[in-house]
Residue frames relative to the residue before (quaternion, step in Angstrom):
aa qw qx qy qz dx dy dz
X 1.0000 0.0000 0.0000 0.0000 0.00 0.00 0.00
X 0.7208 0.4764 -0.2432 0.4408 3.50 1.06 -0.44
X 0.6069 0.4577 -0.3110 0.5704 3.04 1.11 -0.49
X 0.7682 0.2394 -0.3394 0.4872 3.57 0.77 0.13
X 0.4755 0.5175 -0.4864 0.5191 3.36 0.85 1.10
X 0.5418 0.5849 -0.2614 0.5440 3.53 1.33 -0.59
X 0.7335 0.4453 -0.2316 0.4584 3.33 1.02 -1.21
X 0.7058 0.5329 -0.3060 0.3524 3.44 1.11 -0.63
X 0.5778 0.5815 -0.2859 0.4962 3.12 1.37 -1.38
X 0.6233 0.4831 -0.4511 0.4178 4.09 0.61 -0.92
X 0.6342 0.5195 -0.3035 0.4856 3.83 0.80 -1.31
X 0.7039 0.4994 -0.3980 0.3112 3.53 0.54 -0.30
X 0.5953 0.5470 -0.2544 0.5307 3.38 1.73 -1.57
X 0.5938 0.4419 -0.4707 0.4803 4.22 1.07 -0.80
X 0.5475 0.6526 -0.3769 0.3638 3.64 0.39 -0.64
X 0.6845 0.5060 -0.1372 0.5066 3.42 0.37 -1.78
X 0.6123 0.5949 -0.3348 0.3988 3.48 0.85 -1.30
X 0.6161 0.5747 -0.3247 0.4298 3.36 0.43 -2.12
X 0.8391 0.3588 -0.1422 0.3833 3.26 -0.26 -1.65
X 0.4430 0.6090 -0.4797 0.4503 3.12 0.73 0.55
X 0.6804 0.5365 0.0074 0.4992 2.64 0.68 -1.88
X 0.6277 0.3237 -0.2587 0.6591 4.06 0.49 -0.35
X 0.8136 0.1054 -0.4710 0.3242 3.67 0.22 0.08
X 0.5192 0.4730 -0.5862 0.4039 4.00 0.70 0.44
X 0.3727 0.5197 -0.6066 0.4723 3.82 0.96 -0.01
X 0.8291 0.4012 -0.1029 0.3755 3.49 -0.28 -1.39
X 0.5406 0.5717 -0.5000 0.3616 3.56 1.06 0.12
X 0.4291 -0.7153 0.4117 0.3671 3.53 -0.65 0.71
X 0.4311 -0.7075 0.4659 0.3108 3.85 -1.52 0.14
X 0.2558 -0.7784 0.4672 0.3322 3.38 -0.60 0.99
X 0.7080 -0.4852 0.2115 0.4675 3.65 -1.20 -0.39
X 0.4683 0.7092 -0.3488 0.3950 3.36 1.61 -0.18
X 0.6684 0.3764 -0.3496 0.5379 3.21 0.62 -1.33
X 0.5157 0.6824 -0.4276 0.2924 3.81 0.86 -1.17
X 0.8413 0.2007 -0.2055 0.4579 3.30 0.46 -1.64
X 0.4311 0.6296 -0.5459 0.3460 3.88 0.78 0.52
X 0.7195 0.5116 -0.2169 0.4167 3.21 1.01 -1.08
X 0.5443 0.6627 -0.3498 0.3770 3.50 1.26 -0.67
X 0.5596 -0.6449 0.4560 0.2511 3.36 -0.76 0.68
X 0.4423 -0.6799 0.5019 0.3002 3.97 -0.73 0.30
X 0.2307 -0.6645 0.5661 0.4297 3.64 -0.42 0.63
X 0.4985 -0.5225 0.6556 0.2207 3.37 -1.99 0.55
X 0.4709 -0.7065 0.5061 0.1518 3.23 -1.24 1.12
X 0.4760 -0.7585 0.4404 0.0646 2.99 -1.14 0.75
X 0.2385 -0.8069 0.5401 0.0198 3.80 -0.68 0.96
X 0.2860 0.8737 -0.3829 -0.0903 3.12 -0.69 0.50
X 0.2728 -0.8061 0.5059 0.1409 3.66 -0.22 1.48
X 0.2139 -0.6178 0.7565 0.0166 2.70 -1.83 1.78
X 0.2831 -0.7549 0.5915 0.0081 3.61 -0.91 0.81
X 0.0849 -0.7494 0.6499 -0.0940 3.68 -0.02 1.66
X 0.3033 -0.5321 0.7776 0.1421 3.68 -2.15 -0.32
X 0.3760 -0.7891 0.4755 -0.0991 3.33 -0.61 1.43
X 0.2089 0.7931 -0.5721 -0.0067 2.90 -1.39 0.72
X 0.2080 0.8028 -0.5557 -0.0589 3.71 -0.34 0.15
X 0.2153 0.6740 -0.7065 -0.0150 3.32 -2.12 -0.17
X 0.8075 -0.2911 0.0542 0.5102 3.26 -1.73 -0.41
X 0.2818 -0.5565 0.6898 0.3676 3.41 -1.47 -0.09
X 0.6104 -0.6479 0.4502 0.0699 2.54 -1.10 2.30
X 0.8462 0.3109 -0.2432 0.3580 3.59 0.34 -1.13
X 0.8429 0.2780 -0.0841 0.4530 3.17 1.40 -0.06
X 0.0380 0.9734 -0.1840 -0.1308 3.49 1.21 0.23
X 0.0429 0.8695 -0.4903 -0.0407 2.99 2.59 -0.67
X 0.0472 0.6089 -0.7727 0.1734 3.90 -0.08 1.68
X 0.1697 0.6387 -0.7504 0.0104 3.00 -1.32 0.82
X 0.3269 -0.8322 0.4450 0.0502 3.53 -1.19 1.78
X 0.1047 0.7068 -0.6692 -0.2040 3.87 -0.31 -0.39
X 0.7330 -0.5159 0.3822 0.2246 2.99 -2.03 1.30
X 0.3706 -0.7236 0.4953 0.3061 3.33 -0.71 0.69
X 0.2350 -0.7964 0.5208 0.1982 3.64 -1.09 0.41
X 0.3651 -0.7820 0.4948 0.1013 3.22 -0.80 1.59
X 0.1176 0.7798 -0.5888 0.1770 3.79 -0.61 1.39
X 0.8015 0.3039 -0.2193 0.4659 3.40 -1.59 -0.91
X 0.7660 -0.4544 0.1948 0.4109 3.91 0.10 1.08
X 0.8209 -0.2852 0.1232 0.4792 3.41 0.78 1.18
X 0.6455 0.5663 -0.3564 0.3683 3.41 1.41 -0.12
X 0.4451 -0.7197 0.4942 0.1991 3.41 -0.82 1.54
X 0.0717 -0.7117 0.6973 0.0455 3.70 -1.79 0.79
X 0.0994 -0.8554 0.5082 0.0120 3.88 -0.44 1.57
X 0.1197 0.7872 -0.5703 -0.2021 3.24 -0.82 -0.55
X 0.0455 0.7891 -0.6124 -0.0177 3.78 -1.17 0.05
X 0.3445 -0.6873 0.6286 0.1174 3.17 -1.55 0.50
X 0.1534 0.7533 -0.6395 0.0085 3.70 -0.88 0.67
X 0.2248 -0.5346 0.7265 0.3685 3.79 -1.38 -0.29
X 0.4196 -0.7283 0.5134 -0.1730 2.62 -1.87 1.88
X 0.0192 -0.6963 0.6377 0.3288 3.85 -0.57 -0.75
X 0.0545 -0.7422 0.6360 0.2041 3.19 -1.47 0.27
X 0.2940 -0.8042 0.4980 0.1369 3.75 -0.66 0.69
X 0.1136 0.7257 -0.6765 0.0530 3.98 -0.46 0.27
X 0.0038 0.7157 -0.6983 -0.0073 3.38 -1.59 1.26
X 0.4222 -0.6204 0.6336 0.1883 3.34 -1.03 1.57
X 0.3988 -0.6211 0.6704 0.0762 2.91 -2.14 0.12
X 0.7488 0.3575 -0.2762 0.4850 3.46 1.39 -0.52
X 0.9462 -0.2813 0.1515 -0.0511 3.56 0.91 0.26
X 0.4998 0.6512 -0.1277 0.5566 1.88 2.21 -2.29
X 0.3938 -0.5670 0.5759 0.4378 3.06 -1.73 -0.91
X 0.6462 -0.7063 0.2642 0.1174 3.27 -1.26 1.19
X 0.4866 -0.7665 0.4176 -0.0353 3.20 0.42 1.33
X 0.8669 -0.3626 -0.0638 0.3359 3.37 0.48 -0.79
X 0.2863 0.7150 -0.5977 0.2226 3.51 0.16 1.42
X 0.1758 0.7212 -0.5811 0.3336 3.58 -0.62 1.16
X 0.7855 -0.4037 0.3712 0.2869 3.07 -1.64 0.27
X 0.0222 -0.9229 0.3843 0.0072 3.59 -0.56 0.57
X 0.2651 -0.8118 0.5111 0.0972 3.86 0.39 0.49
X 0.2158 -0.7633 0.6071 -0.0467 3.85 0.06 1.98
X 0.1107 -0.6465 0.7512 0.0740 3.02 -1.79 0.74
X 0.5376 -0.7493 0.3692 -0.1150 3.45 -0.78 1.11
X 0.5359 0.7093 -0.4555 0.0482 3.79 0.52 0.13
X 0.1738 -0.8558 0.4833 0.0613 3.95 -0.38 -0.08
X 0.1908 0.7313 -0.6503 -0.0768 3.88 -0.36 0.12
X 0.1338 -0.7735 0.6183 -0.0387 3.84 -0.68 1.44
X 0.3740 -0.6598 0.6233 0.1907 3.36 -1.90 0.49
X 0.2302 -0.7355 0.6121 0.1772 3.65 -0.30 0.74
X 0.6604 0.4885 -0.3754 0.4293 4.02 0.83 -0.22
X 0.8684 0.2629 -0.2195 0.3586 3.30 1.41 -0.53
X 0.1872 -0.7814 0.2828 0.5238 2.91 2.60 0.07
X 0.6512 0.4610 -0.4392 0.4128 3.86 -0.14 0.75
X 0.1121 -0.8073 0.5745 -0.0755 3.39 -1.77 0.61
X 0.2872 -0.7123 0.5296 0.3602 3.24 -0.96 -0.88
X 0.0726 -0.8201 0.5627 0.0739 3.61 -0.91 0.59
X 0.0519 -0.7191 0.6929 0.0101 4.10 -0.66 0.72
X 0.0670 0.7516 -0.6535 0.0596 3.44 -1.72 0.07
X 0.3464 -0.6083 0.6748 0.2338 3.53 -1.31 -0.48
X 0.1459 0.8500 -0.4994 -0.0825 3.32 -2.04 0.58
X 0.1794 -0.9427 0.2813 -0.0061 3.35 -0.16 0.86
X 0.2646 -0.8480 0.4580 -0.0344 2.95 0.30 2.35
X 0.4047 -0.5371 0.7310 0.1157 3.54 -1.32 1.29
X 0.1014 -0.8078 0.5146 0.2689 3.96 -1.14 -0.02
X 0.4773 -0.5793 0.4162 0.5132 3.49 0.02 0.93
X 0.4230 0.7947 -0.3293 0.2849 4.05 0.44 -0.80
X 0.7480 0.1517 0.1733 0.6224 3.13 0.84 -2.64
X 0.3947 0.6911 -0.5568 0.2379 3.16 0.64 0.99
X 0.6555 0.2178 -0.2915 0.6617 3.42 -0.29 1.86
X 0.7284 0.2967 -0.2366 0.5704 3.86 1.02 0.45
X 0.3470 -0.8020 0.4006 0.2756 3.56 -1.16 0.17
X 0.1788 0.7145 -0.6265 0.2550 3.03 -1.68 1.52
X 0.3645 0.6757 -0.6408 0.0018 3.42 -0.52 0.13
X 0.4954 -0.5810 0.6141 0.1998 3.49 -2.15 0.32
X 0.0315 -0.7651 0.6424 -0.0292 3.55 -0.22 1.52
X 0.3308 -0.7964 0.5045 -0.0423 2.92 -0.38 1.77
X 0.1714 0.7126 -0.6396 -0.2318 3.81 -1.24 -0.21
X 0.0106 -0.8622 0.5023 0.0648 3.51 -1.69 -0.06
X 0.2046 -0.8527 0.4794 -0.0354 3.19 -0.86 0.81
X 0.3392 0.8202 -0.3896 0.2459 3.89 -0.96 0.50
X 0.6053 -0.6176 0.3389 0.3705 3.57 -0.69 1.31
X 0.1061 -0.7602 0.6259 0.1379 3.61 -1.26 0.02
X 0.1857 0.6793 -0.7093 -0.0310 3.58 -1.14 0.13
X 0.6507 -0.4444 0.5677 0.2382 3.08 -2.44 0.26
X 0.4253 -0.6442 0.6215 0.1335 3.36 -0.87 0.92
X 0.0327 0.7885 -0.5923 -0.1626 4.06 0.18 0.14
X 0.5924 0.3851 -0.5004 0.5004 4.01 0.24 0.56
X 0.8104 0.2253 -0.2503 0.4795 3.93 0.50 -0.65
X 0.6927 -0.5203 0.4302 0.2536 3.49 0.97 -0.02
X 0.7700 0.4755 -0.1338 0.4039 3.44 0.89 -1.48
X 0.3359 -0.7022 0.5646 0.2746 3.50 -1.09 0.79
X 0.1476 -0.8032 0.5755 0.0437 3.39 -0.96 1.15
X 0.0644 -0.8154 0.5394 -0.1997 3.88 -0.93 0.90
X 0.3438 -0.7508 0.5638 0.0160 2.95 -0.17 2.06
X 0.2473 0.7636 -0.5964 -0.0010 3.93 -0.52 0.26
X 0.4861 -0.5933 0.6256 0.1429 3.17 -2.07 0.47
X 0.0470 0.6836 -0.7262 0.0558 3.48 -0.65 0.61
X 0.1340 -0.7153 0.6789 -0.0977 2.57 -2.03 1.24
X 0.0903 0.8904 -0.4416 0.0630 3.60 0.00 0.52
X 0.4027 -0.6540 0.6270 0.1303 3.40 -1.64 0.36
X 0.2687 -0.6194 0.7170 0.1733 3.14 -1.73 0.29
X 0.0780 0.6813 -0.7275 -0.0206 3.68 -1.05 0.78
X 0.8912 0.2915 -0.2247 0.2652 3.22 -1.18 1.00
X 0.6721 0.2399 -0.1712 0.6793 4.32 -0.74 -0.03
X 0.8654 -0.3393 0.2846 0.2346 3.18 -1.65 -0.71
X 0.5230 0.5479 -0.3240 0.5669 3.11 2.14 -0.06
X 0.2837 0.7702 -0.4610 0.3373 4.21 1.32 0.12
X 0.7068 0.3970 -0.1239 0.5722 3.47 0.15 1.27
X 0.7904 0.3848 -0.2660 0.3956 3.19 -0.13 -1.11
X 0.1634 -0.7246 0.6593 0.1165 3.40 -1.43 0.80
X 0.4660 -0.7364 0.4906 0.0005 3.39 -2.04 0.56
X 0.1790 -0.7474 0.6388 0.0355 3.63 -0.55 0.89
X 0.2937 0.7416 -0.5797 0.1666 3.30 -1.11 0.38
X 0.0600 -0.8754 0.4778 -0.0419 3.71 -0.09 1.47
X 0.2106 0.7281 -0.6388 0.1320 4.19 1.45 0.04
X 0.2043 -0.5392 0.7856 0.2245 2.42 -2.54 -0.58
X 0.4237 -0.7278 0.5271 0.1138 3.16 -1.48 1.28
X 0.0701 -0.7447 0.6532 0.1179 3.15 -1.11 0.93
X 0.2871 -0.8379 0.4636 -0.0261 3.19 -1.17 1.20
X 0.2491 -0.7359 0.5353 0.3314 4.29 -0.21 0.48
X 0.7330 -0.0664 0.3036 0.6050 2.24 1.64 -2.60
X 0.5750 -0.7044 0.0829 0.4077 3.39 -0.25 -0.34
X 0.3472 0.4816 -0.4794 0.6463 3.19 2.08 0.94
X 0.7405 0.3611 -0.2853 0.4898 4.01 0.39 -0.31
X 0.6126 0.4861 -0.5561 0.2813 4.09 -0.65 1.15
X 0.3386 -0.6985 0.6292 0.0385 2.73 -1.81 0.08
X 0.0907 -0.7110 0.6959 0.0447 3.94 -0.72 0.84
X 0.4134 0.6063 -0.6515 0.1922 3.41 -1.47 0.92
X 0.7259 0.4275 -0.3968 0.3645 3.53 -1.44 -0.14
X 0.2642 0.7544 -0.5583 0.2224 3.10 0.03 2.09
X 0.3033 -0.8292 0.4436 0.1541 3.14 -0.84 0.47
X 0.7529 0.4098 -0.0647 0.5110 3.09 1.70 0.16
X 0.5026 0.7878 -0.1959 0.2972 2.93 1.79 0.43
X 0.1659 0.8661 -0.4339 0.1848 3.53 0.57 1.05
X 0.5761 -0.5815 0.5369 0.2041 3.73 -1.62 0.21
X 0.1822 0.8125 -0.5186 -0.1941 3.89 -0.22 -0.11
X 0.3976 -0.7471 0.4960 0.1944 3.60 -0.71 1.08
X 0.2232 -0.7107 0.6020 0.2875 3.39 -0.83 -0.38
């Protein structure tokens, strides 16, 4: 008799169970749970590849130099400030975002015993584009330098990295891997990258 009370009482609790179970199958989803469950869309990137080019701005160069200072065993530290252009030509089309006018900051500490150094800075490109709107590309860069001793010129692989702050350029980031060839500092020229691209969001 007990064993079939035991037996009954178990068939009841499987019973109860099931039907549990068969109605949260059957319970409907609301949009809440719906949109919890919903995956997040994955942002999107998107790389515009350009060909570079920058230097002085011819029509306007406002160069303005301070004296280097000669320390740590003969090794010079400069800095200067000029207004620049920077050119960039896409390939796909878009519209061009950021070539414009640009206002360089300059620093350098060199070895005249070994003709080589290092040189970092900042730049900040207006785009001909957003002129009268807001955006600019606060740029930075860095990269060895040395003297060429057949051409004279100082030459300087750099990296630039940059930002967009503001208008429609808010966001975007910058690659950019030239090298600068230099006479002087009213006479150079940055180009030949191979890596030099825009990423949108």
């Amino acid at each position: 008799m007990k064993r079939l009370k035991c037996a009954s009482i178990l068939f009841a609790f499987v019973v109860l169970l099931l039907a549990g179970c068969s109605d949260e199958a059957q319970s409907p989803v609301t949009p809440t749970d719906q949109a919890i469950q919903a995956p997040a869309p994955l942002q999107k990137n998107f790389i515009r590849y350009f060909v570079g080019k920058e230097g002085p701005d011819p029509v306007d160069p406002a160069l303005i130099v301070y004296p280097p200072r000669i320390v740590d065993n003969g090794k010079m530290f400069g800095s200067l400030q000029e207004h620049t252009y920077f050119h960039a030509t896409f390939s796909d089309g878009a519209p061009d975002l950021l070539s414009g006018k640009g206002v360089l900051e300059l620093n350098y500490k060199y070895d005249p015993n070994a003709n080589e150094g290092f040189t970092w800075g900042k730049l900040t490109v207006k785009p001909y584009a957003l002129e009268g709107s807001e955006g600019v590309w606060e740029i930075t860069w860095h990269g060895k330098m040395w003297v060429d001793m057949t051409t004279g010129q100082t030459i300087s692989p750099l990296e630039w990295v940059g930002h967009g702050k503001g208008g429609v350029i808010n966001g975007m980031q910058l690659h950019c891997d030239d090298t600068i060839y230099m006479t002087n500092y009213l006479n150079w020229e940055g180009k030949g990258g191979k890596n030099d691209y825009v990423k949108e969001h």
